[in-house]
C-alpha angles and dihedrals in degrees: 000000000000120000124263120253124231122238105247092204091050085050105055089050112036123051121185123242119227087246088052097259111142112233132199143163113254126237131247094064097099105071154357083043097159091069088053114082118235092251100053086051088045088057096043091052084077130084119266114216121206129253107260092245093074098037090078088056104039093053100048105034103028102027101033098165096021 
């Protein structure tokens, strides 16, 4: 059987904890900065973790060897 191949875009978004969470970094932190207080960007600066329904899915389908 071939191997699987890993989803690039998954990849470049998600890492893998070493308890088996699945990390990434959250949205809103790129541009238009000035109308966001400091604490809302200070917020955003730490990691989200993902609810533990798509975790399943994201580290066997998207993620195969992570």
């Amino acid at each position: 059987m071939p191997k699987m191949k890993t989803k690039k875009a998954a990849a470049k978004r998600f890492t893998l904890t070493a308890s088996g969470k699945v990390k990434y970094k959250k949205m809103n932190l790129r541009h238009i900065l000035t109308k966001k207080s400091s604490k809302r960007k200070r917020k955003l600066r730490r990691p989200g973790y993902v609810a533990n329904g798509p975790t399943y899915m994201i580290k066997k389908k998207l993620l195969p060897y992570g």
